[in-house]
C-alpha positions as MATLAB code, in Angstrom:
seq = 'XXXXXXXXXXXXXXXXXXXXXXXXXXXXXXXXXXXXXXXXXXXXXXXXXXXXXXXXXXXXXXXXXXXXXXXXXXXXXXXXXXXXXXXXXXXXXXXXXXXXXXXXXXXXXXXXXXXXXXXXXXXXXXXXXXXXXXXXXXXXXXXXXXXXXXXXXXXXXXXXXXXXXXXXXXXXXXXXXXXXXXXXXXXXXXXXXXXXXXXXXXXXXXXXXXXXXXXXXXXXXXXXXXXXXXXXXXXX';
ca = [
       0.000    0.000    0.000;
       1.310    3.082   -0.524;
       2.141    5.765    2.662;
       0.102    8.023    4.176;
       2.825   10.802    4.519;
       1.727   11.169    0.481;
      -0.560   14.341    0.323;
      -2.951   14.838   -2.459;
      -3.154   18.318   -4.245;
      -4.893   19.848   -6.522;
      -4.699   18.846  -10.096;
      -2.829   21.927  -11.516;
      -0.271   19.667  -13.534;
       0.144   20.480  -17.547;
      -0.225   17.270  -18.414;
       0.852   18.243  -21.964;
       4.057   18.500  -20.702;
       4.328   14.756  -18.844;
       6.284   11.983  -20.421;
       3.168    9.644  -20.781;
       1.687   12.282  -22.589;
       4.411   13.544  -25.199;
       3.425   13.112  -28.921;
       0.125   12.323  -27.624;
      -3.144   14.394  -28.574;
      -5.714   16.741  -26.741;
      -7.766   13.760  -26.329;
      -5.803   11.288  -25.502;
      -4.103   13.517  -23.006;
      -7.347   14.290  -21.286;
      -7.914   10.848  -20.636;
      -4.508   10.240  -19.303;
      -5.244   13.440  -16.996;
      -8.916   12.046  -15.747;
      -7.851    8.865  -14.325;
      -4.495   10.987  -12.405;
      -4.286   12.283   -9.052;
      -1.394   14.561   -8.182;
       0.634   14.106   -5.112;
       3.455   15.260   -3.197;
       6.313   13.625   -0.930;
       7.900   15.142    1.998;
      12.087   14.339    1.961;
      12.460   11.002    3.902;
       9.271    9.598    3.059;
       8.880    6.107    1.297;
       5.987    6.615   -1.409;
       6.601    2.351   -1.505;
       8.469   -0.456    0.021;
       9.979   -3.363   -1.621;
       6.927   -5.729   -1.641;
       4.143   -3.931   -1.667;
       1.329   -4.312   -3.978;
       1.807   -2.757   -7.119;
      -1.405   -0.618   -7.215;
      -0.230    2.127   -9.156;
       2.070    3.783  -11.416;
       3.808    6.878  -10.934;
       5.286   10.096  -12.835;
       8.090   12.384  -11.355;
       6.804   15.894  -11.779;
       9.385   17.519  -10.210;
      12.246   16.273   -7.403;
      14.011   13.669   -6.943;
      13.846    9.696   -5.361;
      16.068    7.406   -4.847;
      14.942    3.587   -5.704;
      16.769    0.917   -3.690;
      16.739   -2.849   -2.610;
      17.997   -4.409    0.414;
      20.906   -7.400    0.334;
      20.299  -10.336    2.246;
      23.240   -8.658    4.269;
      21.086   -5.856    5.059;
      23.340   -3.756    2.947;
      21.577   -1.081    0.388;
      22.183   -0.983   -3.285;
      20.446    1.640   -4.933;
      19.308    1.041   -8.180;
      18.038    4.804   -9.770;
      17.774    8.369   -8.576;
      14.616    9.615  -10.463;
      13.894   12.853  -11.218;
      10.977   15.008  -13.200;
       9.928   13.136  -16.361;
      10.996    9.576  -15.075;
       7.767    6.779  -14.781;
       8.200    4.276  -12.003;
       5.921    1.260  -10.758;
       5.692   -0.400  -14.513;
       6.994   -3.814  -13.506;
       4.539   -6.875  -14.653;
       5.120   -8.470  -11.269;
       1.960   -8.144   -8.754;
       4.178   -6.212   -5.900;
       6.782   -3.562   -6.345;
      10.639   -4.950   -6.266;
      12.342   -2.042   -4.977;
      11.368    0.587   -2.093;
      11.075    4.192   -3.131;
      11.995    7.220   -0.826;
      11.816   10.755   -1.648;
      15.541   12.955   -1.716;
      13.465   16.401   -2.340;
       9.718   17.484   -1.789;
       8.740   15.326   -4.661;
       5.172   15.990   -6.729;
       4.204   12.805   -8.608;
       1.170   11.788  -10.315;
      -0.254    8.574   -9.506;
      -2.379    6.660  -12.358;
      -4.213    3.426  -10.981;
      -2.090    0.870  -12.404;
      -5.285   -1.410  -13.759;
      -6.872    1.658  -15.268;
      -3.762    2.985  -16.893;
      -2.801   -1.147  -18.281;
      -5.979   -0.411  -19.536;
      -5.248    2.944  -21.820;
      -3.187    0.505  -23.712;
      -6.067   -0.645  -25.838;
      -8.202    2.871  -25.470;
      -5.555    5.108  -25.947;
      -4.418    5.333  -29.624;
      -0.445    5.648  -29.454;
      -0.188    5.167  -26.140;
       1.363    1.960  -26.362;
       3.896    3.399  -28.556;
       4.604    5.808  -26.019;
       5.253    3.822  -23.255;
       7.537    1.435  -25.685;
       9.600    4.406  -25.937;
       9.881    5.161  -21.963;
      10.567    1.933  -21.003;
      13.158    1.131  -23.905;
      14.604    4.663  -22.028;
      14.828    3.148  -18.512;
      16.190   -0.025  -19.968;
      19.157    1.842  -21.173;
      19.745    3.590  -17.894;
      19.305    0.253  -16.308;
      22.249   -1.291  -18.632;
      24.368    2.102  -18.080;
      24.168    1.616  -14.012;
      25.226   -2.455  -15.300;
      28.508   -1.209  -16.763;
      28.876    1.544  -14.103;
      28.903   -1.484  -11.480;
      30.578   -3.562  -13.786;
      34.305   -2.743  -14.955;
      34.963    0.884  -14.371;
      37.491    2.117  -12.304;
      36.088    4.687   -8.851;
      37.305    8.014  -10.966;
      35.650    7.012  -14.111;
      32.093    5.687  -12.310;
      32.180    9.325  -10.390;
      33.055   11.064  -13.582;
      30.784    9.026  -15.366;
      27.558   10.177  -12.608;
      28.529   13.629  -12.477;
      27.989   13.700  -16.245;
      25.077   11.610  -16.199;
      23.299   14.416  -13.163;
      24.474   17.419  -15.542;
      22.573   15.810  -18.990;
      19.881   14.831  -16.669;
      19.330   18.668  -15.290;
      20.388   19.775  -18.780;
      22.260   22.496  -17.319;
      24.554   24.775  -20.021;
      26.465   26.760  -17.346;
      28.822   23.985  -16.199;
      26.621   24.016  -12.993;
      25.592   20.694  -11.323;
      23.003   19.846   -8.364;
      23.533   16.848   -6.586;
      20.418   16.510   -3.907;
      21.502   13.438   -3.332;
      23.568   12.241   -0.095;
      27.574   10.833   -0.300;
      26.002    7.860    1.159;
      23.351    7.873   -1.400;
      26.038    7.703   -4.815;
      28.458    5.608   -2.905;
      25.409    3.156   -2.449;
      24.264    3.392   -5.839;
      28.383    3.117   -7.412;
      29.419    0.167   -5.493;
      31.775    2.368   -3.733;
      32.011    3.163   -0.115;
      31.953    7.293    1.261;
      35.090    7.431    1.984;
      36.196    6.428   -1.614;
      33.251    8.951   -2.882;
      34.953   11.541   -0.800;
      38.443   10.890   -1.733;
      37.753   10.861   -5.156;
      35.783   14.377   -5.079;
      38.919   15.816   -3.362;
      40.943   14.683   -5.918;
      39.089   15.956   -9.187;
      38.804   18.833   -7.234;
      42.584   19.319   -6.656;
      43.473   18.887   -9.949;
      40.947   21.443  -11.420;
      38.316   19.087  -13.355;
      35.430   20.549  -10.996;
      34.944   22.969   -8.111;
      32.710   22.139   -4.879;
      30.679   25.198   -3.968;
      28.750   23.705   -1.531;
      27.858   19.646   -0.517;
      25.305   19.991   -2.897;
      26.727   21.653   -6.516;
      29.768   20.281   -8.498;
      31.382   22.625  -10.863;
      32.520   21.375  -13.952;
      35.613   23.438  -14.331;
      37.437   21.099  -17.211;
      34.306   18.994  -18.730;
      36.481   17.418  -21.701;
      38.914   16.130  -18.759;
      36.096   15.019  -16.931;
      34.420   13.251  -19.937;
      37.736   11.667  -20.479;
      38.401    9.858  -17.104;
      34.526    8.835  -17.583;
      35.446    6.773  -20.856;
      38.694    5.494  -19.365;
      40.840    7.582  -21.479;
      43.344    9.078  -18.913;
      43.887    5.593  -16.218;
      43.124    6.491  -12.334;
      46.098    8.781  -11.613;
      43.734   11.983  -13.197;
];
């Protein structure tokens, strides 16, 4: 079931604008919009646990959450940080396989997940819309595979700091991270301390700047993009 620390709000969403909706017409998008109810997340707050039934599916407005699962070891790995534009809760499986917790005050709309399987059919192109998202968060699902996989700790840190500035889309070299040390050393297979280390050393030789815990500046990008792909070894 999903928490009760979710608030509803009015529905004063463009729903032109949602991913679910792009490429789709007037029509089709007022459907999509009649069977939505728009929500927000306090930080903290788990919108769903790992095992819950999967009554609904959801689309990041705006803020961010971070999916995770548990080990057997009680360790955390987690698997995404979503932000606006990102659908979760599409598995086929009856419950949900991974808890998700809000980073920011997060606004989601929720779509009843049997009404919205059902849009499929009454929908026209919807189907062909949600092909496209989901062939989308099966490509960030094989990027986190080779971030986990064979790169180095410099070029999976280079490698997220790129992937949060395309993400915001941000031109000025500017980067938010609302995200916790804890949170990318949980979700690069790293622990803080390497997280930390490796920040201090980008930072020392002048591939980004760290205004605050929060914002990375990229300061060289090319270098940066470099130790990402491997180019320049682990010695930066």
């Amino acid at each position: 079931m999903y928490t009760h620390s979710i608030s509803t709000t009015p529905a004063n969403v463009d729903f032109s604008g949602l991913i679910v909706c792009k490429g789709l017409g007037q029509q089709a998008t007022r459907h999509i919009a009649a069977i939505s109810i728009v929500q927000k997340l306090s930080p903290g707050k788990t919108l769903f646990s790992e095992g819950d039934e999967a009554e609904n599916v959801y689309e990041v407005v705006q803020g961010t959450l971070r999916l995770y699962k548990l080990l057997s070891d009680g360790r955390r790995q987690i698997t995404g940080f979503l932000s606006a534009g990102h659908l979760l809760g599409l598995a086929h499986e009856d419950c949900y396989l991974y808890t998700a917790e809000a980073i920011t005050e997060v606004t989601l709309c929720r779509y009843p997940r049997a009404r919205f399987v059902r849009m499929v059919d009454e929908v026209p192109g919807f189907a062909r819309r949600l092909l496209a998202v989901t062939s989308n968060e099966l490509c960030a699902a094989q990027d986190q595979m080779l971030l986990l996989g064979r790169k180095s700790a410099v070029e999976k840190l280079a490698s997220f700091i790129l992937m949060m500035a395309g993400r915001r889309g941000n031109d000025r070299g500017e980067v938010r991270i609302p995200m916790t040390r804890t949170d990318i050393a949980d979700y690069l297979g790293l622990t803080v301390e390497t997280i930390s280390r490796t920040l201090t050393k980008l930072k020392q030789d002048g591939v980004i700047a760290l205004p605050s815990v929060y914002r990375i500046e990229l300061r060289d990008r090319d270098k940066l993009e470099d130790l990402a792909a491997g180019e320049l070894g682990d010695d930066l």
